[in-house]
C-alpha positions in Angstrom: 24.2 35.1 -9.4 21.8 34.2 -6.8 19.3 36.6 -8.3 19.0 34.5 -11.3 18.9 31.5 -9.2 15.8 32.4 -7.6 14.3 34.0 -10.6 15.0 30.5 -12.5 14.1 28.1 -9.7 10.7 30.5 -9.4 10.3 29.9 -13.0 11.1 25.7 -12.8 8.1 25.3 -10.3 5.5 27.7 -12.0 6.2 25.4 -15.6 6.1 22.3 -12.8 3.2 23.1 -11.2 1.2 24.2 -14.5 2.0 20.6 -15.7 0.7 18.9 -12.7 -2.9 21.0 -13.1 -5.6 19.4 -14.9 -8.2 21.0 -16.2 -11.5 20.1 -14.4 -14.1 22.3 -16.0 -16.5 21.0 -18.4 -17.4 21.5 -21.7 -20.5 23.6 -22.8 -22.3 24.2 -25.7 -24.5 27.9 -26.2 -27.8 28.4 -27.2 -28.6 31.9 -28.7 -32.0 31.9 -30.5 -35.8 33.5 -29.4 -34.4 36.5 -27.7 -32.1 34.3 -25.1 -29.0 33.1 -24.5 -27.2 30.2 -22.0 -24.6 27.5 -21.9 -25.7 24.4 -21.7 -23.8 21.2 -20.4 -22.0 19.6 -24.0 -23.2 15.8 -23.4 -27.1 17.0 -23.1 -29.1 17.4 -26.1 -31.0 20.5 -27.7 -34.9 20.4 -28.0 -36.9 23.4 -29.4 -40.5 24.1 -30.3 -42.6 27.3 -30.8 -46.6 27.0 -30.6 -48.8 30.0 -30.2 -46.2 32.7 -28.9 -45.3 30.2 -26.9 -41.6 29.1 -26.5 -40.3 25.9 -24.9 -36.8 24.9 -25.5 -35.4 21.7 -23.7 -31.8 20.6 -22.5 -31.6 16.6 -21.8 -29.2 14.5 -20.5 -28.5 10.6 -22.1 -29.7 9.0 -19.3 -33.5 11.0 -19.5 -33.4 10.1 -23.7 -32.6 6.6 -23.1 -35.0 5.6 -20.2 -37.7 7.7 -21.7 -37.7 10.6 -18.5 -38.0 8.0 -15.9 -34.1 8.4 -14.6 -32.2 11.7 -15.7 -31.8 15.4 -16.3 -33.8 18.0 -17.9 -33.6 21.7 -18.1 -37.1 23.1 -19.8 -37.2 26.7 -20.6 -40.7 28.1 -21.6 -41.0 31.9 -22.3 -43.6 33.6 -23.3 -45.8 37.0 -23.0 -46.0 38.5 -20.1 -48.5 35.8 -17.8 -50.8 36.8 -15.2 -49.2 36.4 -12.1 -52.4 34.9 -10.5 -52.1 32.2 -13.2 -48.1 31.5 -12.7 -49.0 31.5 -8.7 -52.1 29.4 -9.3 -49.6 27.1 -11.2 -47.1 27.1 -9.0 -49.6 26.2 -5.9 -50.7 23.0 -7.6 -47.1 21.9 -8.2 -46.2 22.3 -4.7 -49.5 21.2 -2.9 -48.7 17.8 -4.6 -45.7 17.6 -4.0 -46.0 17.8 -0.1 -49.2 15.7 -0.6 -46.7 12.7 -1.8 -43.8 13.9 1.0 -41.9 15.9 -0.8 -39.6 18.6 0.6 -41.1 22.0 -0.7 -38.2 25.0 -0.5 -38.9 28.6 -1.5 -35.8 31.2 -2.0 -34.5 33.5 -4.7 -31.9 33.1 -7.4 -29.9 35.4 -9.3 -30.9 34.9 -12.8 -30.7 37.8 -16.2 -30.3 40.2 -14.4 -32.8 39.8 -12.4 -34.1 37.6 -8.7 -36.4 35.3 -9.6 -38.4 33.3 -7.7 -37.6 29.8 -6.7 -39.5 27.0 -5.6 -37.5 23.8 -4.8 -38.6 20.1 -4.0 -36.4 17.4 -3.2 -37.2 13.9 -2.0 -37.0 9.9 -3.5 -39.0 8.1 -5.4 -40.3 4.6 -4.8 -37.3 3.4 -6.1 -35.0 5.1 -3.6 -34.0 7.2 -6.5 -33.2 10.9 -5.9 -35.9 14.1 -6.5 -34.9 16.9 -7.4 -37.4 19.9 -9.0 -36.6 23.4 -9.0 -39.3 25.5 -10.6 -37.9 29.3 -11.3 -40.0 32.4 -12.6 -39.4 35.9 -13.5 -40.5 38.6 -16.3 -38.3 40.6 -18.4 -39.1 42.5 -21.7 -42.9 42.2 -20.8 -42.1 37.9 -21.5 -42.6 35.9 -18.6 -40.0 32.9 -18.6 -40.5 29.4 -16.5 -37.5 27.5 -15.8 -38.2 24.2 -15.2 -35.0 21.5 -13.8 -35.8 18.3 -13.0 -33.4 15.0 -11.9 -33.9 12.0 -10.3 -31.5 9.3 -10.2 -28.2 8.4 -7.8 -27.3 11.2 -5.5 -24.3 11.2 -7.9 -26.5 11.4 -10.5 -28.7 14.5 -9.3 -25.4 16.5 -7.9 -23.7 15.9 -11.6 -27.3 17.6 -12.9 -27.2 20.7 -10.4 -23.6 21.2 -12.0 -25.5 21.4 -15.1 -28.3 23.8 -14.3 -25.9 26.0 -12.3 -24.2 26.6 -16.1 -27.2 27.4 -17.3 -28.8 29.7 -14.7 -25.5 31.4 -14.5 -25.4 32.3 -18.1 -28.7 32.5 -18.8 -29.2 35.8 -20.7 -32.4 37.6 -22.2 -31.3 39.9 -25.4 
């Protein structure tokens, strides 16, 4: 008897406590189209265009739609043949000379993305509103493309850690097929 009184009170607080859990991750939507594939946070909107081999696909939040990319979040993808590294360096430099130039923090580390470790170049600062900056720039080459991933958000600090939740999803899923 006291078998089954340990085996049902074990069973009581496993149905208890699976009551008392809420279910805290959020909702994604996938992208699968031009030879990739990622999750993408459900609440941001879908933005493709293809010019001249060129692919850019875009992931925005509400706030970047409705105050025209002056507060918000955005996740640009752009993947294309293989570049010239000179050129995607030459691009990068420019980026990140600015950026100090205006007092930016400039950050350079790896990420695990496809596969793969990509390069990473990270700035983060405020704007003259106060507003938070944050930029990370992300390049690597696969299947002879070369892909730049480009995340941008500026807003509350609230604002810009909601946003890194967001391109975390997608960096973590990101696949090329």
């Amino acid at each position: 008897m006291k078998k089954y009184f340990l085996a049902i009170l074990l069973l009581a607080l496993v149905v208890m406590a699976s009551g008392c859990v809420t279910n805290t991750t959020n909702q994604t939507k996938n992208y699968s189209a031009n030879g990739v594939s990622f999750q993408y946070p459900a609440n941001w909107t879908l933005q493709n265009a293809t010019n001249n081999n060129i692919t850019g696909i875009m992931v925005v939040d509400a706030d970047f739609n409705r105050t025209n990319g002056t507060l918000g979040s955005l996740a640009t993808i752009i993947m294309g043949p293989q570049a010239n590294s000179a050129d995607l360096a030459t691009f990068k430099n420019n980026i990140t000379s600015e950026a100090k130039s205006s007092g930016v923090n400039v950050t350079n580390a790896t990420v695990s993305i496809a596969g793969l470790t990509a390069n990473a170049t990270t700035l983060t600062g405020t704007d003259n509103s106060t507003n938070q900056i944050y930029v990370q720039l992300i390049d690597f080459s696969k299947n002879n493309k070369s892909f730049i991933i480009f995340l941008e958000a500026i807003g509350s600090s609230t604002a810009v850690d909601n946003a890194k939740a967001g391109f975390d999803v997608i960096i973590k899923s990101f696949k090329v097929e």
